[in-house]
C-alpha positions as CSV (number, residue, x, y, z in Angstrom):
1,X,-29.2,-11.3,-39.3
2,X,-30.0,-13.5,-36.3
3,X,-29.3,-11.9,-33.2
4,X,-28.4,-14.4,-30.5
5,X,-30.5,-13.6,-27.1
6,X,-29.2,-12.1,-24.2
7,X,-28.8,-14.0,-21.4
8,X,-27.9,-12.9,-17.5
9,X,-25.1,-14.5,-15.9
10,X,-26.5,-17.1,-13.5
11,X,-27.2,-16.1,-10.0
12,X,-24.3,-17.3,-7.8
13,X,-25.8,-19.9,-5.3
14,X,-26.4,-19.2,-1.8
15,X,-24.4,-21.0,0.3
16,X,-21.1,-19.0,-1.3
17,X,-18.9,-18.0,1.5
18,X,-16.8,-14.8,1.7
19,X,-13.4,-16.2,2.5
20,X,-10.7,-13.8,4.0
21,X,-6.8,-15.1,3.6
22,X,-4.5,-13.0,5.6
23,X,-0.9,-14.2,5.1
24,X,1.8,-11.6,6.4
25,X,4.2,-10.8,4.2
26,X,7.1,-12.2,5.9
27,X,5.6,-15.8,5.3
28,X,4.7,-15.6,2.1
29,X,2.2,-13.0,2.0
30,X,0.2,-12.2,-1.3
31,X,2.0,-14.9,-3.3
32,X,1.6,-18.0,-0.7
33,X,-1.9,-16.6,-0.3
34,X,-2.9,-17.1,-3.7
35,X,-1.8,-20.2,-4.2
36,X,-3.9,-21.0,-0.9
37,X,-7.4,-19.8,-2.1
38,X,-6.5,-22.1,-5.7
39,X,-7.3,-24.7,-3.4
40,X,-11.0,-23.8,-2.1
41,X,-14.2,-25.0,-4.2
42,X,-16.4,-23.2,-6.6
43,X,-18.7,-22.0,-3.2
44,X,-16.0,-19.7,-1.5
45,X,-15.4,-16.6,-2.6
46,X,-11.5,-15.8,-1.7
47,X,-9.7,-12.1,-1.0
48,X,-6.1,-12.3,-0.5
49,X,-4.9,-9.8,1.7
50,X,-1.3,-9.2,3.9
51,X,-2.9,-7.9,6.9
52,X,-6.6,-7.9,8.2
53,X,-6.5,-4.1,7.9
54,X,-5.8,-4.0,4.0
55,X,-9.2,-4.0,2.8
56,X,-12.0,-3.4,5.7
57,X,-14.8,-3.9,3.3
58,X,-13.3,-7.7,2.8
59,X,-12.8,-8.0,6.0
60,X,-16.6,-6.6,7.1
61,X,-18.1,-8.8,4.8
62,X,-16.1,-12.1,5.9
63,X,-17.5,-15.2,6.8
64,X,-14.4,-17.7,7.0
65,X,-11.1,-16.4,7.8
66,X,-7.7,-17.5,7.5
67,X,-4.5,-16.2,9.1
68,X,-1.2,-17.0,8.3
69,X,1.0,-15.6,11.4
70,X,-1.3,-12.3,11.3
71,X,-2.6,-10.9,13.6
72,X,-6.5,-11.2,14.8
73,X,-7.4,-8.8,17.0
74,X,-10.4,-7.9,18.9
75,X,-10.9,-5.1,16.6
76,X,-10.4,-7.5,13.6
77,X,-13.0,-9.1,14.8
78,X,-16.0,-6.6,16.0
79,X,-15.3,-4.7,12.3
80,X,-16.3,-8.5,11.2
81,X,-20.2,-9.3,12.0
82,X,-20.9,-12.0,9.7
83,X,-17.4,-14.4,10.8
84,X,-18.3,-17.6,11.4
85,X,-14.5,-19.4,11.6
86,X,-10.8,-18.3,12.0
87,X,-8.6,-20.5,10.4
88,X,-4.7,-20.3,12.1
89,X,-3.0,-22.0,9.1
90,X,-0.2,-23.0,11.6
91,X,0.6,-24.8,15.0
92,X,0.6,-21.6,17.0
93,X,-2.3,-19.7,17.4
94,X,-0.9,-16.8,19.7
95,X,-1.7,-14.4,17.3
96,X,-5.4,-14.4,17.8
97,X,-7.3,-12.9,20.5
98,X,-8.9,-15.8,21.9
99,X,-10.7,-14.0,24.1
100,X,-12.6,-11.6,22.0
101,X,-13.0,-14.7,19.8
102,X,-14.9,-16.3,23.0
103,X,-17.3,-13.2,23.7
104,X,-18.1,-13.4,20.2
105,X,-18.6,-16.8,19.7
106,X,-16.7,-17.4,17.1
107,X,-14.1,-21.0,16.7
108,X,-10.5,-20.7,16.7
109,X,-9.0,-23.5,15.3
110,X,-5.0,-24.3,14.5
111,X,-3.8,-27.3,12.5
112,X,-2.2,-29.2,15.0
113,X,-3.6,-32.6,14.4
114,X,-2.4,-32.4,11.3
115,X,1.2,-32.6,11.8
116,X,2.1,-30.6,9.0
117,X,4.8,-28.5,10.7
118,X,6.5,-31.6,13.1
119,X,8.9,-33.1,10.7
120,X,10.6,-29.5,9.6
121,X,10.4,-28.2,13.1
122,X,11.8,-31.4,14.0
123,X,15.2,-30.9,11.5
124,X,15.2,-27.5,12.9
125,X,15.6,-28.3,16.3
126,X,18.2,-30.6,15.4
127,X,19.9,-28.3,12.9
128,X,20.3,-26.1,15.7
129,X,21.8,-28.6,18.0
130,X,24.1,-30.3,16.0
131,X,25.1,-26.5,14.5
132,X,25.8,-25.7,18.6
133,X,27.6,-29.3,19.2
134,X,29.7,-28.7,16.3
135,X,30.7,-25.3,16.5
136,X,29.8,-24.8,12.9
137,X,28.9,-20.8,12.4
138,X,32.6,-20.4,14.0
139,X,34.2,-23.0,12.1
140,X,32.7,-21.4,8.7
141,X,33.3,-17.7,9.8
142,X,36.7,-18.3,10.4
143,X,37.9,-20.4,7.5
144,X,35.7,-17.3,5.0
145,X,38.4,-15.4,6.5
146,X,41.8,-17.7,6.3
147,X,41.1,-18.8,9.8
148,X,42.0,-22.2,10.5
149,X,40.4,-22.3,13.8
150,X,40.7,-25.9,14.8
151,X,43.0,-25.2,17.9
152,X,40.6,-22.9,18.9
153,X,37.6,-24.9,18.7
154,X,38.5,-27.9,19.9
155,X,37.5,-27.8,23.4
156,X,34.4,-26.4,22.1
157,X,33.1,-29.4,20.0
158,X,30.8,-32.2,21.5
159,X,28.4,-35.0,20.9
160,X,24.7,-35.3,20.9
161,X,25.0,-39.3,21.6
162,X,24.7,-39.6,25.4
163,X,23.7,-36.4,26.1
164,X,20.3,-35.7,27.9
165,X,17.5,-33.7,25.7
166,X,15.0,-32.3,27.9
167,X,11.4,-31.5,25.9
168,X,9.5,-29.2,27.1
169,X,6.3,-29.8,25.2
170,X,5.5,-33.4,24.2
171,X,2.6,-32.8,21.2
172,X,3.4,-34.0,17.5
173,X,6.6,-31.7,17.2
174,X,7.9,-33.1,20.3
175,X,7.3,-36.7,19.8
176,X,8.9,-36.2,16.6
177,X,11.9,-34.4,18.3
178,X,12.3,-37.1,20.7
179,X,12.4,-39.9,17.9
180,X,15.3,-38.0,16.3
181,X,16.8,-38.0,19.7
182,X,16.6,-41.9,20.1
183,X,18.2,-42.3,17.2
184,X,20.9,-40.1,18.1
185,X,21.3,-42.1,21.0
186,X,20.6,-39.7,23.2
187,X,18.4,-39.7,26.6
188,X,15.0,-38.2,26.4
189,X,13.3,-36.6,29.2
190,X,10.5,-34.5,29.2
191,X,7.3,-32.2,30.5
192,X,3.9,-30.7,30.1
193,X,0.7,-30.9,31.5
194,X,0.7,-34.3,32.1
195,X,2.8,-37.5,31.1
196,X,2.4,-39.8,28.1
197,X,1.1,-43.1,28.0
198,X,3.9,-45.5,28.9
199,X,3.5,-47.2,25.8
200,X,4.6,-43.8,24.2
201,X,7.3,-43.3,26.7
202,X,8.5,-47.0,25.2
203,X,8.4,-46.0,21.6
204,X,10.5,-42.7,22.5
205,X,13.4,-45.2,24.1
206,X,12.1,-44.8,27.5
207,X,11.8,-41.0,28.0
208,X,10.8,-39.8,31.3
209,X,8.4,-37.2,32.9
210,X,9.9,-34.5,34.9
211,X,8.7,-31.1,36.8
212,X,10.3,-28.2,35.0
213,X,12.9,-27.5,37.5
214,X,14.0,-31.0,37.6
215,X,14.3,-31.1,33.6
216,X,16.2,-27.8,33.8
217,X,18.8,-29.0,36.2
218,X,18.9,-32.6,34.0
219,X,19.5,-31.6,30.7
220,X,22.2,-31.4,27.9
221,X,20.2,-29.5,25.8
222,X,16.5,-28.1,26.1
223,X,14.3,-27.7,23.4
224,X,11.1,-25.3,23.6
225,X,7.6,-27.0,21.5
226,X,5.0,-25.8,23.9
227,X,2.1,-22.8,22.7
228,X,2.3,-19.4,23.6
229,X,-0.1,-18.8,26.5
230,X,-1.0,-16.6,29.4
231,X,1.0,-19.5,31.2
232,X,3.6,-20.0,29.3
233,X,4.8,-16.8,28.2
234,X,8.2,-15.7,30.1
235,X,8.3,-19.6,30.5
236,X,12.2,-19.8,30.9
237,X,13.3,-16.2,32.7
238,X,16.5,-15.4,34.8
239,X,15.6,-17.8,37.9
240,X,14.7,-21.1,35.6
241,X,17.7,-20.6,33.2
242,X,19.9,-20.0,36.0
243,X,18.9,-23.6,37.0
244,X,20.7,-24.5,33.7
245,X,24.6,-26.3,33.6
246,X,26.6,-23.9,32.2
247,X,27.3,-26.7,29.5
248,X,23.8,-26.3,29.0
249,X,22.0,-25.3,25.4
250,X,18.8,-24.3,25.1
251,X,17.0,-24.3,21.9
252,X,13.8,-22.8,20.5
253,X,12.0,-23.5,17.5
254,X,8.4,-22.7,19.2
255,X,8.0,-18.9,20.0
256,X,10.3,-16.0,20.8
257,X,7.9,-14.9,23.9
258,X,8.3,-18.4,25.8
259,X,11.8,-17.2,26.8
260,X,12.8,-13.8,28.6
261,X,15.4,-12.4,25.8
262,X,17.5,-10.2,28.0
263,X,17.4,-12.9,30.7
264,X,18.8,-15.2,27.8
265,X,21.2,-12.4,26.4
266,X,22.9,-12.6,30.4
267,X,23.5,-16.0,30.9
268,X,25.0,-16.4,27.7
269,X,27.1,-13.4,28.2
270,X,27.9,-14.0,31.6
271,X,29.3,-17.4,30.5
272,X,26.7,-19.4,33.0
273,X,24.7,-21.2,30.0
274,X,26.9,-22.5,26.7
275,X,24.7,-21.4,24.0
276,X,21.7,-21.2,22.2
277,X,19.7,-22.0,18.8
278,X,16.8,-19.8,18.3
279,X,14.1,-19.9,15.2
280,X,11.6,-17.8,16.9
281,X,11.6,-13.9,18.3
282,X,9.5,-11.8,20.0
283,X,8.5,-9.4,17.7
284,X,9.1,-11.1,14.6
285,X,11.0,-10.1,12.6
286,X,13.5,-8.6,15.4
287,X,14.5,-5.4,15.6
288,X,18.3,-4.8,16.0
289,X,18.0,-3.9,19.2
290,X,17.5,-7.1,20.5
291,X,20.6,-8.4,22.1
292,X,20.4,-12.0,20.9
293,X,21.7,-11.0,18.0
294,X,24.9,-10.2,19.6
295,X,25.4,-12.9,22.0
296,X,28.3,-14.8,22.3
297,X,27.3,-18.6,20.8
298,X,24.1,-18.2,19.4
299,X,22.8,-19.5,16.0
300,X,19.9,-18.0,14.8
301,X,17.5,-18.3,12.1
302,X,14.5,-16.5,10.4
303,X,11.6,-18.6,12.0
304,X,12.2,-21.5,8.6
305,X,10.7,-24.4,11.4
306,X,7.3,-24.3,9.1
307,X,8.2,-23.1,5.6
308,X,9.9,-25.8,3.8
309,X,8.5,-25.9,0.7
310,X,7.3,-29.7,1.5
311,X,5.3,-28.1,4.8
312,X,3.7,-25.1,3.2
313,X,1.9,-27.5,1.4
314,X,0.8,-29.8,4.1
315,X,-0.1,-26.3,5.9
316,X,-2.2,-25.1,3.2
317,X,-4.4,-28.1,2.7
318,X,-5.1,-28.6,6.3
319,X,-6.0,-25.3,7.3
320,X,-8.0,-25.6,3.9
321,X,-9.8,-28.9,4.2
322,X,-10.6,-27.8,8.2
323,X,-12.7,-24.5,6.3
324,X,-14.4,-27.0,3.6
325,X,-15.7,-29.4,6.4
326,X,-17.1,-26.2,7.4
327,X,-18.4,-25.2,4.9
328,X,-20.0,-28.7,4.6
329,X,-21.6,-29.2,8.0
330,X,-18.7,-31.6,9.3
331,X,-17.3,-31.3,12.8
332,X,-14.3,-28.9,12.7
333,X,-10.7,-30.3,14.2
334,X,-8.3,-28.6,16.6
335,X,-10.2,-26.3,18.2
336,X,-8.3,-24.3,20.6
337,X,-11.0,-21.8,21.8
């Protein structure tokens, strides 16, 4: 009998990269994760974890890491020595500590280029709105319970066409906001750091650049798409929204810690702003203290701006592809520290 020789499983090759993919559970976690490393070539090596904490061994011997709305710390990132990337698979990148990432060295990139997120967040925005305009939670909570509340609503229900929709924030989500808006027939006004090309202002039916203030004091409705920074956290507190009309509503589909909640909670309680749509909490998810949830005229949902099924996708192959041009020498896109 012929014994067939033994052979040793080939060496792996060098250039294999320890890949870390840390998706919190309440977007996805372990499931959207794995479907995420199925898209990496043969050279990374992928561990799917729910929080960088989970296994410290992965995590120590990490080269490339990816974060899905978890957090990065500056202790995530001294118990990594060998990191070389982290990977925000997602517009925001509040989450990690850019700072630490700085000392260190080490990129941050987000996929905003991409524009994986702007047409959901888009919808979102204007699910909100026309949810608000139309008095729909109401309207369905009363007729569940034999309610025909049309008498009651009526002076309640309004229009988007005509109204004013200030942006604050006029990246790839906001563009796309304000083309919904045109079409709406709505008027677009907006700010940031600076203003838009005029030939942009054109294609978005003649929007126009304001201060802050001014937009405040302008619009219909006001719609949040700017990142969470040092400067812009606490972005809209008690003296800005107090600048609001009463038949004001503000909406935010960004991030929960660009508003001052409480301050929010009192104007819509004191009757001095109309109402509010909100996607986005600070913490997430909220705990039932928060007093949003109570608030009179408020429609809320579970942060759904980036998780259509359509724009999980797009998320996972850009925050993907960004990691293989990485891996193969190519300059990296949206770098954000």
């Amino acid at each position: 009998m012929t014994t067939a020789p033994h052979s040793e499983p080939a060496p792996e090759p060098q250039d294999v990269k320890n890949v870390l993919a840390v998706v919190s559970p309440h977007v996805g976690g372990r499931a959207a994760g794995a479907a995420l490393s199925g898209l990496f070539p043969g050279r990374a090596r992928v561990t799917v974890v729910e929080s960088a904490d989970e296994d410290p061994a992965a995590l120590r011997e990490a080269q490339l890491l990816i974060t899905g709305l978890s957090p990065v710390t500056a202790g995530h990132l001294a118990a990594a020595p060998r990191l070389e990337l982290v990977q925000c698979a997602s517009h925001g990148f509040d989450y990690v500590d850019l700072a630490a990432a700085r000392e260190r060295g080490i990129p941050v990139c987000n996929i905003g280029s991409s524009g994986a997120e702007k047409q959901n967040v888009a919808e979102q925005t204007f699910a909100l709105m026309l949810a608000l305009a139309k008095q729909l939670v109401p309207a369905h909570t009363a007729l569940v319970q034999a309610d025909w509340a049309l008498p009651r609503l009526q002076q309640s229900l309004t229009e988007l066409s005509g109204k004013t929709l200030g942006i604050v924030g006029l990246g790839h989500i906001g563009e796309e906001v304000a083309r919904r808006a045109v079409a709406f027939d709505m008027t677009v006004v907006y700010t940031g750091p600076r203003a838009a090309a005029p030939e942009v202002e054109a294609r978005l039916g003649g929007a126009r650049y304001l201060g802050l203030e001014d937009l405040l004091r302008t619009s219909d409705y006001v719609t949040l798409h700017a990142p969470l920074t040092g400067q812009t956290r606490g972005l809209l507190g008690a003296e800005r929204l107090a600048l609001l009309r009463p038949t004001a509503f503000v909406i935010n589909t960004a991030r929960g810690a660009l508003i001052d909640q409480d301050a929010l909670a009192d104007a819509l309680e004191a009757g001095t702003l109309a109402g509010a749509g909100l996607d986005v909490f600070e913490p997430e998810p909220p705990t039932a203290a928060l007093r949003l949830l109570r608030a009179p005229n408020v429609v809320l949902s579970p942060h759904v701006g980036g998780v259509t099924r359509e724009t999980l996708v797009r998320i996972a192959l850009a925050a993907v592809q960004n990691v293989i041009d990485h891996l193969e020498g190519k300059p990296l896109r949206d770098l954000v520290s």
